[in-house]
C-alpha positions as CSV (number, residue, x, y, z in Angstrom):
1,X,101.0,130.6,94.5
2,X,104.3,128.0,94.6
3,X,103.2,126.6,97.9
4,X,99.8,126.1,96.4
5,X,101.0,124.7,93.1
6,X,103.1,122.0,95.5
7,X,100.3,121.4,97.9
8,X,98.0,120.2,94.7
9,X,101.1,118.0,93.7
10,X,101.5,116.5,96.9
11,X,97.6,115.6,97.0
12,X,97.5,114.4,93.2
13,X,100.9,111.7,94.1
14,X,99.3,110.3,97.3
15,X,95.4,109.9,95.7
16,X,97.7,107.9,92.4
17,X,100.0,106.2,95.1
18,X,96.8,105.3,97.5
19,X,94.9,104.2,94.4
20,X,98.1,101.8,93.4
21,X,98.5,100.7,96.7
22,X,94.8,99.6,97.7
23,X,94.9,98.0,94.1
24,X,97.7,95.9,95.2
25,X,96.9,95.4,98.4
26,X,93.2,94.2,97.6
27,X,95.0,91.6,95.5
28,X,97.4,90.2,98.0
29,X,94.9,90.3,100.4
30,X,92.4,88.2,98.0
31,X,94.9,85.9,97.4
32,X,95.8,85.8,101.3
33,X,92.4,85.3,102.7
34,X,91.3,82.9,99.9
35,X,94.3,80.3,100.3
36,X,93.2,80.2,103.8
37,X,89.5,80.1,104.5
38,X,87.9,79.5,100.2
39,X,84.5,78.4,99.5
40,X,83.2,76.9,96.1
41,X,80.5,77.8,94.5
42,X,79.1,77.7,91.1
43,X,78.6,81.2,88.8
44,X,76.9,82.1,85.7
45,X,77.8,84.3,83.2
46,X,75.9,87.5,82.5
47,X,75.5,90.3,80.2
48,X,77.5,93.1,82.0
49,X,80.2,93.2,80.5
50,X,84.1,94.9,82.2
51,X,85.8,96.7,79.3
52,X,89.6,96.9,79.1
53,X,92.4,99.1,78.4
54,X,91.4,102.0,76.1
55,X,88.2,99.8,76.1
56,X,85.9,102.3,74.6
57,X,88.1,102.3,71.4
58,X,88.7,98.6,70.7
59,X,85.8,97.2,73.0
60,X,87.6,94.3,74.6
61,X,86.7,92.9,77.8
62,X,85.0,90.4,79.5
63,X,81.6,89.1,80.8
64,X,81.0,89.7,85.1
65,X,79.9,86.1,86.8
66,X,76.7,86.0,89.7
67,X,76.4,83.7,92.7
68,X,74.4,83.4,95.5
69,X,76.0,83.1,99.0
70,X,72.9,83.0,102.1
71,X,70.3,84.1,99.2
72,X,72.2,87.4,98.8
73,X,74.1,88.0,95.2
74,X,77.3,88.7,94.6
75,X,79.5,89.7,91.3
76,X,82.9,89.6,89.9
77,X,85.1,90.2,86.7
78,X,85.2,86.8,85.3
79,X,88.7,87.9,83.2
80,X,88.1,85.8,80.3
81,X,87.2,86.9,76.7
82,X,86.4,83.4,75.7
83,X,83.1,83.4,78.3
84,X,79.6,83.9,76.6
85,X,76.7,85.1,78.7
86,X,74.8,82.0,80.3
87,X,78.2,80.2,80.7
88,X,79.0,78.1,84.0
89,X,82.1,78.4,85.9
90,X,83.5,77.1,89.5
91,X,84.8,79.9,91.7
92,X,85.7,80.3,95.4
93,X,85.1,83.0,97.4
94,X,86.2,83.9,101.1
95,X,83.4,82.7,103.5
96,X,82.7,85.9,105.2
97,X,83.6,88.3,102.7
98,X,82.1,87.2,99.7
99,X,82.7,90.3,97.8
100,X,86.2,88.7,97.4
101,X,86.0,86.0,94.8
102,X,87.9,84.6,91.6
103,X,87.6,82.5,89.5
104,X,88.9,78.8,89.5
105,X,90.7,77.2,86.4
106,X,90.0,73.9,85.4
107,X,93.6,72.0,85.8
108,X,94.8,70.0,82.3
């Protein structure tokens, strides 16, 4: 029963440290591939919203963003409270991973 009871502890810390890790990595690798080879495009703001933190409790989050790359759609997390449905924004995505996109922040 002790060998069983440490083989489920074992299985549980590499699923939370595989989970942390592609997290991380999918962010670096964003960031990476997106300084290197970034498209524009322009994205619209619409009603599905991404709920944060203990998000069922307080209900904050924020709005996802569409675009179009070849006639095929694509959506992300836009990450900012402030952003109403039907809203415009710039982003830049990687050109042959679209799936991998971010938002771009106007510079004061």
């Amino acid at each position: 029963m002790n060998k069983l009871k440490s083989i489920v502890t074992i299985i549980v810390f590499l699923i939370m440290f595989g989970y942390i890790f592609y997290k991380v990595g999918k962010r670096q690798l964003t960031g990476y591939l997106l300084k290197h080879d970034a498209q524009r495009a322009r994205a619209v703001i619409i009603d599905e919203k991404n709920y944060w933190g203990n998000s069922p409790v307080s209900r904050e989050g924020s709005y996802s963003y569409l675009f179009y790359v070849n006639g095929e759609a694509y959506k992300n997390d836009s990450k900012d409270t402030k952003l109403q449905v039907g809203d415009s924004i710039d982003i830049e995505y990687v050109k042959y991973w679209p799936s991998l996109s971010r938002r771009i922040y106007a510079s004061n």
